[in-house]
Each structure stands twice: as C-alpha cells, then as structure tokens.
GUBABA-554621 format. One line per field, with one value per residue (C-alpha): x, y, z; chain; residue number from 1. Coordinates in steps of 0.5 Angstrom, whole numbers. Example, Ala and Ser with C-alpha at 12.3 -4.5 7.8 and 13.67 -1.06 7.14 Angstrom:
2
xx c(25;27)
yy c(-9;-2)
zz c(16;14)
chain c(A;A)
resi c(1;2)
END
This chain:
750
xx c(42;36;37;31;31;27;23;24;19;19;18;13;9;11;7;1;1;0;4;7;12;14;18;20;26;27;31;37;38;32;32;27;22;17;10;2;-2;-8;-13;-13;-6;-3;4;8;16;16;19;16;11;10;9;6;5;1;0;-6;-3;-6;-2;-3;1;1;0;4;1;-6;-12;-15;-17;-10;-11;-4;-6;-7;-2;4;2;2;10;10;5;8;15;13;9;3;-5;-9;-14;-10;-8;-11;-8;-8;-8;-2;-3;1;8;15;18;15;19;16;8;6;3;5;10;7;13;10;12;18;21;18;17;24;24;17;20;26;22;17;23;27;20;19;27;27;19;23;30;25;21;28;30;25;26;33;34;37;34;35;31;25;20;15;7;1;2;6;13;14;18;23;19;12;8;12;8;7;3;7;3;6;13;12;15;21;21;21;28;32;36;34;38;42;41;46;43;36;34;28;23;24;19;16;14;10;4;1;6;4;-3;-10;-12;-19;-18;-19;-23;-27;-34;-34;-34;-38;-44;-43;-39;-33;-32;-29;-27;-33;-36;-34;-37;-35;-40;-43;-39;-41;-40;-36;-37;-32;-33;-25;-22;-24;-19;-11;-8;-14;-15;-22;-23;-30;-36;-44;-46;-52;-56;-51;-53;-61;-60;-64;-58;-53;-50;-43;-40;-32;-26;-20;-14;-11;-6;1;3;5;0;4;0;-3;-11;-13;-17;-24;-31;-33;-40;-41;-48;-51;-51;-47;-54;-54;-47;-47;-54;-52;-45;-48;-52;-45;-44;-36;-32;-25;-19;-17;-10;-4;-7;-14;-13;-11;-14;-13;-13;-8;-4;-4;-1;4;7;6;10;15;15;18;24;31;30;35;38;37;40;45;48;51;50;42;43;47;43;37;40;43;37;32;26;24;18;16;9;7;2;-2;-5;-9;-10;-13;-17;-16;-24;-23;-30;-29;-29;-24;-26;-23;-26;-21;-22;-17;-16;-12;-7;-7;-11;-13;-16;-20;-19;-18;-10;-4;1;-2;6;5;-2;1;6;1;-4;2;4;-3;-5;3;4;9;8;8;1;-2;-5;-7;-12;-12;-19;-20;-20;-25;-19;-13;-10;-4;-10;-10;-3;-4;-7;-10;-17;-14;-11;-18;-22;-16;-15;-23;-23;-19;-23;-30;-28;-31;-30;-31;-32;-29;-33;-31;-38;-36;-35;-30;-26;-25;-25;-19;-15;-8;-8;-5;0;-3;4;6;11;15;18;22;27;31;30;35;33;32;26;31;30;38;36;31;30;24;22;17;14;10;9;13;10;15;11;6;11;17;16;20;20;20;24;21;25;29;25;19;24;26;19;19;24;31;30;28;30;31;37;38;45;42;38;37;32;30;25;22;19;13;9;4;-3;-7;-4;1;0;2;-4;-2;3;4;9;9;2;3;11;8;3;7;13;8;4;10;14;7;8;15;13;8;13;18;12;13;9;8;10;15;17;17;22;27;27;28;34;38;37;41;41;41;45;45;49;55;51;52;44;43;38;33;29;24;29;31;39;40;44;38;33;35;32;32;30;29;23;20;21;17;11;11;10;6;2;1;1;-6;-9;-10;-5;-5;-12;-17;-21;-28;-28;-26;-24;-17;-10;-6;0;5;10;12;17;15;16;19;14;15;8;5;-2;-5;-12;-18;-22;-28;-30;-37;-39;-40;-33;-35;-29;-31;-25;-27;-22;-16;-10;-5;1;6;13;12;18;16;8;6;-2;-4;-11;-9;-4;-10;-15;-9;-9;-16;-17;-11;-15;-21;-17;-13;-20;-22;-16;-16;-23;-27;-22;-20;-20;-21;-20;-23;-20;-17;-24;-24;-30;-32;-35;-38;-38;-44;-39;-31;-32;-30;-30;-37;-39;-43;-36;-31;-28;-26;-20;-15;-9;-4;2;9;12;18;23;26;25;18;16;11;3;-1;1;5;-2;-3;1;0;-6;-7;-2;-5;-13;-11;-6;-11;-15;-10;-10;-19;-19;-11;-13;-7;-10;-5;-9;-13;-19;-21;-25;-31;-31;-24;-26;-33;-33;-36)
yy c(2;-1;-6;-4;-10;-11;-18;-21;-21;-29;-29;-24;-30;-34;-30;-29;-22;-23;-17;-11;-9;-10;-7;-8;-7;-11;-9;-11;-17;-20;-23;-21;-27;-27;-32;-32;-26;-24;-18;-22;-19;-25;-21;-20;-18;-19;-17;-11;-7;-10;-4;-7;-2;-6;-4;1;4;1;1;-4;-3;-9;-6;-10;-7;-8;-3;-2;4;9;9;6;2;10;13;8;8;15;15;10;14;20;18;15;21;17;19;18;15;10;6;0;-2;-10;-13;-17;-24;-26;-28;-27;-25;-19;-17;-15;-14;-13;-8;-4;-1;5;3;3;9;9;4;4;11;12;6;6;13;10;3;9;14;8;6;14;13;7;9;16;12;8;14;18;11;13;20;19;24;25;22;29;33;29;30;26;29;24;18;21;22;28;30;36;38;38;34;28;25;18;15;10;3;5;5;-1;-7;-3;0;-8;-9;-4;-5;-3;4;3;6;11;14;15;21;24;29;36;36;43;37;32;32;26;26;31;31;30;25;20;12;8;4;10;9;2;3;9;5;-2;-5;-6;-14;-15;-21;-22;-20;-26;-32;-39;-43;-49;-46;-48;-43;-45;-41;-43;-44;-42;-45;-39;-37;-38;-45;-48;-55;-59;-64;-66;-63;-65;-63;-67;-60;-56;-62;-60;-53;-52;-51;-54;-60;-62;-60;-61;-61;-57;-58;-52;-50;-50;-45;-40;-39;-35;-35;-41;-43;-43;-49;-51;-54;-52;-52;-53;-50;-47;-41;-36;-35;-43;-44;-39;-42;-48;-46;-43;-49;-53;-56;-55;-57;-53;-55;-48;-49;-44;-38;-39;-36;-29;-23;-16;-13;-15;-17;-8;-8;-12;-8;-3;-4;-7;0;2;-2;-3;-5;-7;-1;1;8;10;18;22;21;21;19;24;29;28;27;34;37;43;40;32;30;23;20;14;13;7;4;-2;-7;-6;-9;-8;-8;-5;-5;-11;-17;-23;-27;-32;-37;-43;-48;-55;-58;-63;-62;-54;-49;-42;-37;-31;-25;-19;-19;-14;-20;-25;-27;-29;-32;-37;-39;-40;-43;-49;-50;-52;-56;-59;-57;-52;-46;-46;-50;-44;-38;-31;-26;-20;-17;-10;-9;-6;-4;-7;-3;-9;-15;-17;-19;-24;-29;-35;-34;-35;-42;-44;-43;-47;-52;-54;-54;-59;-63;-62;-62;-56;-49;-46;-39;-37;-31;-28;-25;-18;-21;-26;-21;-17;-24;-27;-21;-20;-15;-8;-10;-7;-3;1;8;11;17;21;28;34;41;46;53;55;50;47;39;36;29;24;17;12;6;2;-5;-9;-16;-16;-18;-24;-28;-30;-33;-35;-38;-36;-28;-23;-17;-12;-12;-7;-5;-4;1;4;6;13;11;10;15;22;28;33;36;33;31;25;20;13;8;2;-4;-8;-16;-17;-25;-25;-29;-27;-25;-20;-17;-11;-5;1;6;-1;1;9;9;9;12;18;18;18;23;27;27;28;33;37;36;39;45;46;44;50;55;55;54;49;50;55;49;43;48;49;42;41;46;48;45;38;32;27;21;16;12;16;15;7;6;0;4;1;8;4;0;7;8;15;18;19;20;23;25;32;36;42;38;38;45;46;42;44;51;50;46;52;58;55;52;59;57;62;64;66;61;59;57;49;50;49;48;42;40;34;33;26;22;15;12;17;22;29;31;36;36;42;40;44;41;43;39;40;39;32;30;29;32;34;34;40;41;38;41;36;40;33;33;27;29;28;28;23;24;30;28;21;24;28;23;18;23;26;18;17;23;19;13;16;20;13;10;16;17;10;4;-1;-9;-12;-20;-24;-31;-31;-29;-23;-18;-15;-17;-12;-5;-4;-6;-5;3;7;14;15;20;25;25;27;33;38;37;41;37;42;40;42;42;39;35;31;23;21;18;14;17;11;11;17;21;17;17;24;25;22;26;33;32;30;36;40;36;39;46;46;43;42;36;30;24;18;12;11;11;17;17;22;21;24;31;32;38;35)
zz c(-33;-36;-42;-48;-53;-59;-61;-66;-72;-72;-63;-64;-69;-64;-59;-63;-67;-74;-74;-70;-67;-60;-56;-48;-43;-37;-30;-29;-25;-29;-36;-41;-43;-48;-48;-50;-46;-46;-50;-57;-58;-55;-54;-47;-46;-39;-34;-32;-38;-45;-52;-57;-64;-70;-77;-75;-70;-64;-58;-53;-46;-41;-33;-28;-22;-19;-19;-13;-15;-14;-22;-22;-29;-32;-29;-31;-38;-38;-37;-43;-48;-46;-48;-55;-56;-57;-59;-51;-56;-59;-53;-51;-43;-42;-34;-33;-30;-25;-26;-24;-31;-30;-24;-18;-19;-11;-11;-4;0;-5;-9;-16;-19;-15;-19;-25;-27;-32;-34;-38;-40;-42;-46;-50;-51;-54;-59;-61;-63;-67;-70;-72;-75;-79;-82;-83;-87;-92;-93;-93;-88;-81;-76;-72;-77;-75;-69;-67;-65;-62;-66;-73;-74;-79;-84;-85;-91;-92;-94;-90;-85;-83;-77;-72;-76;-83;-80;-76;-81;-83;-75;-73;-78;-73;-67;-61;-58;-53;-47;-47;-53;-50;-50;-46;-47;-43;-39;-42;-47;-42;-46;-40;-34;-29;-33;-29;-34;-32;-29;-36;-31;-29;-35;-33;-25;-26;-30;-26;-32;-28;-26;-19;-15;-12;-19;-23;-25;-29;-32;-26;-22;-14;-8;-1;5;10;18;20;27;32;34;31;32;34;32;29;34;30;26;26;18;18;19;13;8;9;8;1;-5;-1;-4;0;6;6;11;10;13;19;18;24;26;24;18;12;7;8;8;16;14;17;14;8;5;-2;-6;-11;-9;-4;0;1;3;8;11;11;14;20;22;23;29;32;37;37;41;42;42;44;43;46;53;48;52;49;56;59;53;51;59;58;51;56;61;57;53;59;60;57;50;44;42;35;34;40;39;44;51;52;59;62;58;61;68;67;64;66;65;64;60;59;56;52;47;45;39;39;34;26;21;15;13;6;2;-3;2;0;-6;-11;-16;-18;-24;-24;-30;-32;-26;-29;-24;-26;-21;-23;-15;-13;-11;-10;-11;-17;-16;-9;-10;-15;-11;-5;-10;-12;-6;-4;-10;-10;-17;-21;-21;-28;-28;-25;-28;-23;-28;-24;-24;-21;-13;-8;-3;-1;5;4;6;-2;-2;3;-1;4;0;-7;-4;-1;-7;-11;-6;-6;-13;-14;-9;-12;-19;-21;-21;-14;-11;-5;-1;5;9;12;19;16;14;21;24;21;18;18;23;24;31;37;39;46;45;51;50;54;52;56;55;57;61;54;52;47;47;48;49;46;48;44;46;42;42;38;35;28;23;22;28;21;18;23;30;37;34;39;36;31;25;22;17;22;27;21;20;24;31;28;23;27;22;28;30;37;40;45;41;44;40;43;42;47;46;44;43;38;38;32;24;24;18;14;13;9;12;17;23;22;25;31;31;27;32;38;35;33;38;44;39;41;48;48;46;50;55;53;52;43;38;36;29;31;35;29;25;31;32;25;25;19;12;12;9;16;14;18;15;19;26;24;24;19;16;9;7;4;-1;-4;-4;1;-5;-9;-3;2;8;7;13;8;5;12;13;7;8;16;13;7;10;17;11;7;14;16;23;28;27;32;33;38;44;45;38;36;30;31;27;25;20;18;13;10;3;2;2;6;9;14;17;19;24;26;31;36;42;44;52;51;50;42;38;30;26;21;16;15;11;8;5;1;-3;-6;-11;-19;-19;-25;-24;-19;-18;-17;-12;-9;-9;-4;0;2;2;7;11;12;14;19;22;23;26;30;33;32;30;35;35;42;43;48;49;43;39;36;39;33;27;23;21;27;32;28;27;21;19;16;12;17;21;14;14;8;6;2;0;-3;-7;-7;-14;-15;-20;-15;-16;-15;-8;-5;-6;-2;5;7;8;14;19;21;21;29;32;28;30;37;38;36;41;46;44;44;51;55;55;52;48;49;47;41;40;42;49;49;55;57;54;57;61;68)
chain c(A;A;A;A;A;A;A;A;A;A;A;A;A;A;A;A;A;A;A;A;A;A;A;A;A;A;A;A;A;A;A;A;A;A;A;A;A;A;A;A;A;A;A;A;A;A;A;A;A;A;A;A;A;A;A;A;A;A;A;A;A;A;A;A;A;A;A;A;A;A;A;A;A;A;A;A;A;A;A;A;A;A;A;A;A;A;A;A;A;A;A;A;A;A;A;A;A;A;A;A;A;A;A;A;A;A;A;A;A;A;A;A;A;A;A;A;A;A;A;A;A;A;A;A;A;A;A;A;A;A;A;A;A;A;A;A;A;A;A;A;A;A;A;A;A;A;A;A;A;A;A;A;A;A;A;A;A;A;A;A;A;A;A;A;A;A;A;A;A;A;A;A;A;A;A;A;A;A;A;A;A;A;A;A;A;A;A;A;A;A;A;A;A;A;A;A;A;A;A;A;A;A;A;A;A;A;A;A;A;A;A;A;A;A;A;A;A;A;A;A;A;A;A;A;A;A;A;A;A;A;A;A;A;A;A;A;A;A;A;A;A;A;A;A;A;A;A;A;A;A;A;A;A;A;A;A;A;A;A;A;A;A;A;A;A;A;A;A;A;A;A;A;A;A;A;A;A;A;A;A;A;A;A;A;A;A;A;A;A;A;A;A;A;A;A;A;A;A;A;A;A;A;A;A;A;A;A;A;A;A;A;A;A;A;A;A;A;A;A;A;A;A;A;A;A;A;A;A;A;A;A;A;A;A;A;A;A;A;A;A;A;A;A;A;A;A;A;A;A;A;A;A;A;A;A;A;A;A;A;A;A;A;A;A;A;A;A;A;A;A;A;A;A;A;A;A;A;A;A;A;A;A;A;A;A;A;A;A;A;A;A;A;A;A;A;A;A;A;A;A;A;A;A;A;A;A;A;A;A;A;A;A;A;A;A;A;A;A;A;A;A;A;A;A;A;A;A;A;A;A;A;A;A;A;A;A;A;A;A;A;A;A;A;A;A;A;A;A;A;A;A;A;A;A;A;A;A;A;A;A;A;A;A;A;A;A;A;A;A;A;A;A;A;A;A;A;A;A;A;A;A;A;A;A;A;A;A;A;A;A;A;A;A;A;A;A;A;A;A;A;A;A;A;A;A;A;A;A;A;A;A;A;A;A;A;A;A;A;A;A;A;A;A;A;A;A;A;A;A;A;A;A;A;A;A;A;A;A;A;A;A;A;A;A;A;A;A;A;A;A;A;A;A;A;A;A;A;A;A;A;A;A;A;A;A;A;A;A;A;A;A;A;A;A;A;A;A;A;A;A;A;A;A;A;A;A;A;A;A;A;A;A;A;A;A;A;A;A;A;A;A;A;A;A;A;A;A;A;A;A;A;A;A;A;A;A;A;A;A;A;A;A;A;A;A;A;A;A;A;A;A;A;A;A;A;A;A;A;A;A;A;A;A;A;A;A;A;A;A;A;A;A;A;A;A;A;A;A;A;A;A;A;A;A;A;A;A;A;A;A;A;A;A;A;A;A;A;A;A;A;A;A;A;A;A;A;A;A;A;A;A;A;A;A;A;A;A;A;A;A;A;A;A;A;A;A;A;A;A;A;A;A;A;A;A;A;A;A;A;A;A;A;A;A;A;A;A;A;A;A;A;A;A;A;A;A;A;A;A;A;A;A;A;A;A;A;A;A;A;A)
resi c(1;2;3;4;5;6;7;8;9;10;11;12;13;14;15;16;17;18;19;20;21;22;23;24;25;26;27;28;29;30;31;32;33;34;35;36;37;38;39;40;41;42;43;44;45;46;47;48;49;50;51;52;53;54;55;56;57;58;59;60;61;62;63;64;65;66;67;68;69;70;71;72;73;74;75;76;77;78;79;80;81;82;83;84;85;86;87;88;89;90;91;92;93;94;95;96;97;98;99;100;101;102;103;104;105;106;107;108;109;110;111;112;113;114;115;116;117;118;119;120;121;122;123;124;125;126;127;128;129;130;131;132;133;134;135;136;137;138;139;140;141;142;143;144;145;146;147;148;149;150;151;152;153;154;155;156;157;158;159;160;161;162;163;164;165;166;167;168;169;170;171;172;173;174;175;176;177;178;179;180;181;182;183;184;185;186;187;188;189;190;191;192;193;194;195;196;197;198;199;200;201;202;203;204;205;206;207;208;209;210;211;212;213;214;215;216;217;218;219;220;221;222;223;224;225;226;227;228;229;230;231;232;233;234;235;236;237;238;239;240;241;242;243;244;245;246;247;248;249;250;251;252;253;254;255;256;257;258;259;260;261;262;263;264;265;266;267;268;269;270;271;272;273;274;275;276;277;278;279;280;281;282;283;284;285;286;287;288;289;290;291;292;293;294;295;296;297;298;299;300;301;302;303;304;305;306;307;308;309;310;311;312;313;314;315;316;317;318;319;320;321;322;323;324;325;326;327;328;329;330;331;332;333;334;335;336;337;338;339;340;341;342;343;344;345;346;347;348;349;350;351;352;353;354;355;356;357;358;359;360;361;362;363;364;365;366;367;368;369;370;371;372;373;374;375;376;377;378;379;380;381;382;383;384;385;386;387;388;389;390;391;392;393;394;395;396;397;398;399;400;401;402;403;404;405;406;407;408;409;410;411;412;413;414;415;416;417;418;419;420;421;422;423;424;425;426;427;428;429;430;431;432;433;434;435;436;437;438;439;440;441;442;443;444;445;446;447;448;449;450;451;452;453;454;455;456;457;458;459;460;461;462;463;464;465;466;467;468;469;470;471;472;473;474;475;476;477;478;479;480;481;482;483;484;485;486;487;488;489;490;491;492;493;494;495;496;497;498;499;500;501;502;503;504;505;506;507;508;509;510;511;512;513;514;515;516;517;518;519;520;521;522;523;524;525;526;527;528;529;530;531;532;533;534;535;536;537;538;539;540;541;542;543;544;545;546;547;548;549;550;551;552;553;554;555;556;557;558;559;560;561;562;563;564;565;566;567;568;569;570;571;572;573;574;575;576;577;578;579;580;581;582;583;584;585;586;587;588;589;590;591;592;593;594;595;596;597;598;599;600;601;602;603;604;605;606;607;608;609;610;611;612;613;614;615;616;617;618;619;620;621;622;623;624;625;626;627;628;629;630;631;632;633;634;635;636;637;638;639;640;641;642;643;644;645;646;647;648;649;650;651;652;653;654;655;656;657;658;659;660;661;662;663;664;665;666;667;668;669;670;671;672;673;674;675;676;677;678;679;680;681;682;683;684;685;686;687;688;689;690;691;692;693;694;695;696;697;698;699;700;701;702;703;704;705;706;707;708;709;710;711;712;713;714;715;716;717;718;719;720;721;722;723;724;725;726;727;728;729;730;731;732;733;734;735;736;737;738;739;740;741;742;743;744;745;746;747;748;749;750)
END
C-alpha cells in the first residue's frame, strides 16, 4: 500500500513556505524527497503529487503529468481535492519540473490515471483525517463526530466550524494516518470525481494567454534552425556557410555532431544557423550548401520495403501464442478464409511543432519545452552537455499535441546542446516539414490471417501473423523481432472463444525512427482483426454483430496466463484487469443499439462494426458510411461505445474519444508515409493528409457506467476506428479494403 508521510515544520521552512501544512505520499518503491519548487510556494513532496494547506486556506496541488490538452492537470487534482474535501476555488495547480522523485512523469501509454487515481485519494483522504483530528482536538470531541464540507470542518454542535487554514499549525503537530486507517469517501459523496469540470487552462487558451513551447522566450535569446542529415545514418562530409552567414539576421552557422546509430534520443545532428529572429535562421538555413554520405540507409525505398513485410507476413514466423492444433483444424475445416492487411508508415504530425529553449550557465542547463517525459528529457539534455542530471532543470509548458512525438526529446537536447556552444540562450524551432521528415515514425506493419470454419460457419482455428520494424531498432542495433509487449497489443491477446490460435512474428529490419504513436502496434492489429472478423461473417453468412458475440462466447475472464502467453496487459496485474469478454459484449451491444444497426440504409450506404481491448479500455465503433460513384467514401457518423472502468472526468473522457475518431479517420482515408532513397516524400499537410474539418463526422461517444478500476482514455479509441469504416465500406459496396489508406479508385463504379 501507499505510504502517506507528513513534513516536518522545519522541512517545509527549509523549503520556502513560511507556514503551512504539507502533506504527500509516495509509491512503494520510491523514496519521498522534499527540494525547492515553483509558483512562490517553493514546496514539493516528491515522488509523484505534493498538497500544500497555508493559513488562508489555499491549496496548492503539483501535477506531475504533462498537458497536451487531455486535461489530465484538472482531472488529477480532482482526486485529491475531492478527497480532502476542498473549496474548487481555493485550489491553485502547479506544473512539476522534470524530476525522478516524482516517480513516473511520462506522460503516455494512457496510464495516468491508472496509476494515480487511489492514490491522490488516499493523499487528500489522509489530509481531511488529520485537518478533522486537529479540529476534534480543539473541541475535544471525537474525531468521528465531525465531518468535513468544502473547505471547513464542522463541529457536532453549533456554532463549531473552522476553515482548513485555521487547523493547519495545529494539523502540522499530528502524524500522518497510516494507511490502513483511511477512510475514502463514498462515491454518492464525490463532489469532483465523475464530475465535468473545465480544464483549468481553458480561459488562458481560449484568450491566447497560454504559453507553449513554441511560445517562450528568455531575454537575448538567439534562434537556430537546423539542416538534419537527410536520410538516418547519413553522415556531413562538407558544408559551404558563406551564403547562410549573408542572410540578413543571421549571425552564426554551427556544426552538431550526428549522431551513430542507432539514434535513441539523441540529437540527429547537422548545420545549425544561429539569428536573430526565427525568420533568419530559417532563410539562412536554406541557403546552406551540403554534401551528405547517405549512409546504410540511403537506398530505403517504401516500395519494396512494404512487399518484403508483406511476403514475410506469409511465412512461419516466431510463435507467440500456440493453443490447440490449428493446423489440423484448418486442414479439416469446411471452409478456409485468408486475407492480409497493410498499413504504412505514420507520422505523428501533432499541431504544435517540436521547440525548445535552453540556457547554460555555469555548467547548469535550464530548458523551457513542450515534453511528455521532462525526466527523459533531462537525462537526454545531461547526456549531451556531459553534466549531472542534477544540474538540469525541465520546466514544463503546456503541449499543442503529442501522440507520444514529445516524449522523444532529440530537440530539447539540440537546443541544450547549442546553448552550451553559443553562450546564450537558444531556441529550438521544428518548421512543419522537419517534423514529418524526421519523425519517430509509426512502423509500417503486414498481417496475414487465416481461420476455419465448420459446416455451421463457427470459426475453429485462427492463425495471425504479424510483421513490423519494433521500435527497439531506435535504440538497439541487430533487432529483427518485435517485442512482447508489441505482440501483446492486439495478436497474443485475442478475446475470442476459438479452440485453435497460433500467433506468430515475422523479421523485419528498420531504415528510419521507429518510434511509438498513440495507440502504437494496435492500429494495425486492431485493424487487421477487426477487419478479418468481418470477413468471417460474411463467409458464414452472419451479422456482423450477431457474429462478434458468438466469437465472443459466453462471459469469461481469458486468462492467458494458463495458455502460457508471457502476457504484459499494459503493465497492469491480470487479477485486478482482466480481460473480460463480457465488457466486450457490452460495449459491441451498446455501441450497435445507440448507432441504429440494422437500419435501413441508402443505396451504396452502409454500418460497419469493430470491437477492441487496449490500455485497458473496452470499446466498440459503430460506422455509417456512403460511397459516391467515384469511389469517394464519407464517413457520416461514428458511434463509439467505452468501458473504461471508474470515470474520473467524463468530458475529458468524451472529448479523447471524439479526437481518437478523427485520428483514426485520418490513418484510415488519408495518412500515409512514402520514402524514396532513404528521404521521406512527404513534407507537409499539403502532401501528408489528415482529416479535415470538411470530412469529420458526428460522433457520439456514449459511456458505460461502471466502478470497475479506471482504464486508459487517450489511446483505446483508435485502433477500431479503421476496421469499423472499412467494414462499412463493405457492406455499402461488397468491396474489401486491405490496404490503408483507402484508394477511391478501388470503389468506383466502372
């Protein structure tokens, strides 16, 4: 359990605040560490959220996860205020620096509230105890007699009321409630949890107020853009600067070092040009001259490296799950379906480009940037400068989109890394085509997948194969396999009731940044298994949703752990997350009853479904699509039906989801990344395509209740989305989409 500790009067002096009461809790495994902070208030109790009561009654709560608008710095101290039984008004919320005594601060895998959920309630219910003991002291009353109400504890006899700054010199005195003697609020209590509240952020955001990475500025700051190599592992054989240093504003041109491979997290390296202005280092850039050795990679070409992953897709590959004899049944079968899906590679293409600005002084960096992971992008900014982590500060602005591109901090070590040679400040700015052109991309990956089907059109054997660069080639060399972790994301963990499953993986080289991109490796499988189940009714003759629920089978808990499948779940114990098929079943059967299925549709119009467990999330996407003549298909609704356990904020919940509908329409009718002798071909939203505003559909994102544990929000809306729009695709022309993007050209009527 969660140990809860109390600071001592003369730590919190130590600290900064003149007085106050301070409380915080640390995850077993970390020890707690108290050290100067921000906001004036100058108190942090690391590792993972610090409360601070002063004598008025204000209460600052510091947030250790990064904002990129999922409201995940509202929604967390929501847990703690609600359980300390605070006044909404009086709480003030203070973005942590990066820094390892808060634990775990990166900021994806949809993890946050998973983790951290009971215990800020545990920290907040530990607070209210100990302000309610110190006001029962007063009164010489039992603790028990009292109770707490927005901010105020309150007496059994009137007029006995006092206001949480009264109690906090004598709340200070008392030792902190030891675990087993929390008690938490009933939740027909929550006052917060469960509760649409705004984003604290919203009025500044809404009014152009907020600061982002690529907002900030430092007094005599200078600007660098930065000529990358061109292609990954390609090496500076020369450069001519002469015409860069004649660019009005520019006033250096520096050389960083590339970077070996493989890259991590490390800068790429390159030619920057230093100016004045952000305008003149990026003219001056352009007129660099370059000559580049290409490197390994140079020859990369999308073509046939997408028909090599394909062809490999249909070989043996490394078993990773193997139950019955799947061979034998697909031999004996009555009828054998086989098909195979692709999807290419991604960039992440977030709104806010990367940016960072970086000061040394004194052999101490301190870097102001838009990070998922401040702790990473410490280490990364050490490692660079050769320096003690110790002697780097990460200040944490708010974040224009991630997708998982801005916890790979390469650009926040750049911007260190020239500081340090120029000797003034120095920001860092990514122009658009930088950020596609040398992205940690989504890996391109090939599914093959085969099943029988008896005489009744029950599916008995299922093989999958599934092939992909891992994104351990960015930071290993010689990796061919995917890892498990990437196989459990939609291969090894298949929820139906099938007797005969094989999965396998197949080799696959990398030539570019594998990196990770929000939902990762259950895009594709979501993809292909969504996708292929389809098939599978359509081969049996069954509706589609009839079809899910029979695969599904009776309600059970698959433990795959008895099939001896070395299975993560998300970092999560199988105990406490199951993978229940009756979730499934409830969110394939809301999802159809709201979207209307069975309806009568017009012509070349039709539903699709697809149902898909990740980060621990249940959810099921109904699509109603129409295809015109020409082959151009317009996705018109979407109804997304989630089980994400215990809900902490339902509009941010709902407002992750409608996002994920959009990004999933984009990777399914318009996002793809080509390269050509080891370039990337796309550059720009003019030529890397998105969804736009023109081609969004209504979306209904309708929310199971439940007090199960919460799961992941930001990613599990994702994967599904593809498979539901092109089964509906199917069933408004009979024609089977395989490969993403969607190619008009495949549904015109001739």
């Amino acid at each position: 359990m969660d140990a809860i500790k109390n600071l001592s009067r003369r730590g919190m002096l130590r600290g900064g605040v003149a007085s106050g009461f301070v409380l915080g809790f640390h995850v077993a495994g970390y020890n707690p560490i108290f050290s100067a902070a921000a906001a004036g208030r100058d108190a942090i109790l690391a590792p993972n959220v610090y409360v601070a009561v002063n004598l008025s009654g204000r209460i600052s709560i510091t947030i250790h996860r990064s904002e990129m608008g999922t409201g995940i710095k509202t929604s967390l101290a929501q847990a703690l205020a609600d359980e300390l039984d605070a006044q909404w008004s009086d709480i003030e919320i203070i973005q942590a620096q990066g820094d390892e005594k808060y634990g775990d601060q990166n900021t994806d895998g949809s993890r946050s509230v998973t983790q951290f959920l009971l215990p800020l309630r545990r920290a907040g219910a530990a607070a209210r105890q100990m302000l309610v003991a110190a006001a029962a002291q007063r009164w010489k009353v039992l603790p028990a007699k009292c109770r707490t109400q927005a901010g105020v504890v309150i007496g059994p006899q009137a007029p006995q009321r006092l206001r949480y700054g009264e109690l906090v010199e004598a709340a200070m005195r008392l030792p902190v409630p030891a675990p087993e003697s929390l008690i938490l609020k009933p939740s027909k209590d929550w006052r917060y949890i469960g509760k649409p509240l705004p984003v604290v952020d919203l009025d500044d955001i809404v009014h152009g107020k907020a600061v982002y990475g690529i907002d900030f500025t430092l007094p005599g700051m200078k600007y660098a853009s930065i000529e990358r190599p061109p292609v990954y592992g390609a090496t500076l054989k020369s450069y001519d600067a002469k015409a860069a240093l004649a660019t009005p504003g520019v006033e250096r041109v520096v050389e960083i070092p590339v970077a070996s491979l493989p890259a991590g997290f490390r800068p790429l390296g390159g030619v920057a040009v230093i100016a004045s202005n952000t305008w003149a280092a990026e003219q001056g850039r352009q007129q660099l001259e370059m000559e580049w050795d290409e490197g390994p990679n140079g020859s990369f070409d999308t073509d046939a490296y997408y028909k090599e992953l394909v062809a490999t897709a249909g070989k043996p590959g490394r078993v990773m799950r193997h139950n019955g004899d799947v061979d034998a049944a697909l031999a004996g079968a009555a009828k054998r379906i086989s098909a195979d899906y692709f999807v290419p590679h991604l960039a992440h293409a977030m709104m806010e480009p990367e940016a960072a600005v970086a000061q040394v002084t004194n052999g101490a960096c301190e870097v102001w940037t838009a990070t998922q992971n401040p702790q990473q992008a410490r280490k990364t900014v050490a490692e660079a400068l050769g320096v003690d982590p110790a002697n780097v500060t990460i200040n944490v602005t708010l974040l224009g989109g991630g997708f998982g591109r801005k916890s790979k901090p390469d650009y926040v070590g750049e911007a260190a890394v020239l500081a340090n040679m120029i000797g003034a400040p120095v920001k860092v700015t990514w122009t658009r085509e930088d950020d596609i052109k040398h992205d940690y991309f989504h890996a391109a990956c090939a599914n093959h997948l085969e099943a029988g089907l008896d005489s009744d059109g029950k599916t008995v054997a299922w093989l999958h194969r599934s092939v992909f660069p891992s994104i351990a080639t960015t930071f290993k060399p010689d990796v061919t396999y995917g890892a498990q972790g990437e196989m459990d994301q939609g291969v090894v963990d298949l929820p139906y009731d099938i007797a005969n499953v094989r999965c396998e993986n197949g080799p696959a080289k990398a030539h570019i940044r594998i990196g990770w991109y929000r939902s990762v490796y259950n895009i594709p499988h979501g993809f292909a298994v969504g996708s292929f189940v389809d098939e599978l009714a359509a081969a049996a003759g069954k509706d589609p949703v009839a079809h899910i629920l029979e695969l599904l089978g009776e309600p059970r808990k698959v433990d795959l752990r008895a099939m001896g499948v070395n299975y993560g779940n998300y970092g999560a114990s199988l105990d406490d997350y199951p993978i229940d098929t009756a979730r499934h079943r409830a969110v394939v059967e809301l999802a159809a009853e709201r979207a209307g299925w069975g309806s009568k549709l017009p012509p070349r119009s039709g539903f699709g479904i697809a149902v898909h467990r990740s980060f621990l999330t249940y959810v099921a996407v109904v699509a109603r699509v129409a295809v015109d003549v020409r082959g151009n298909a317009s996705v018109q609704r979407i109804d997304m039906a989630v089980d994400c356990g215990q809900v902490l904020n339902p509009d941010r919940v709902t407002a992750q989801f409608e996002g994920a509908a959009v990004m999933g329409l984009g990777n399914t009718m318009f996002s793809s990344l080509t390269f050509k002798n080891g370039q990337a071909q796309q550059t720009n939203f003019g030529d890397y395509l998105v969804a736009r505003m023109d081609s969004t559909p209504e979306t209904r994102v309708h929310i199971v209740p439940s007090d199960a544990p919460p799961g992941g929000v930001g990613e599990p809306g994702v994967p599904p989305v593809s498979a539901a729009i092109c089964n509906a695709i199917y069933a408004a022309t009979g024609r089977r989409i395989r490969t993403l993007p969607v190619d008009p050209q495949e549904l015109a009527v001739m």
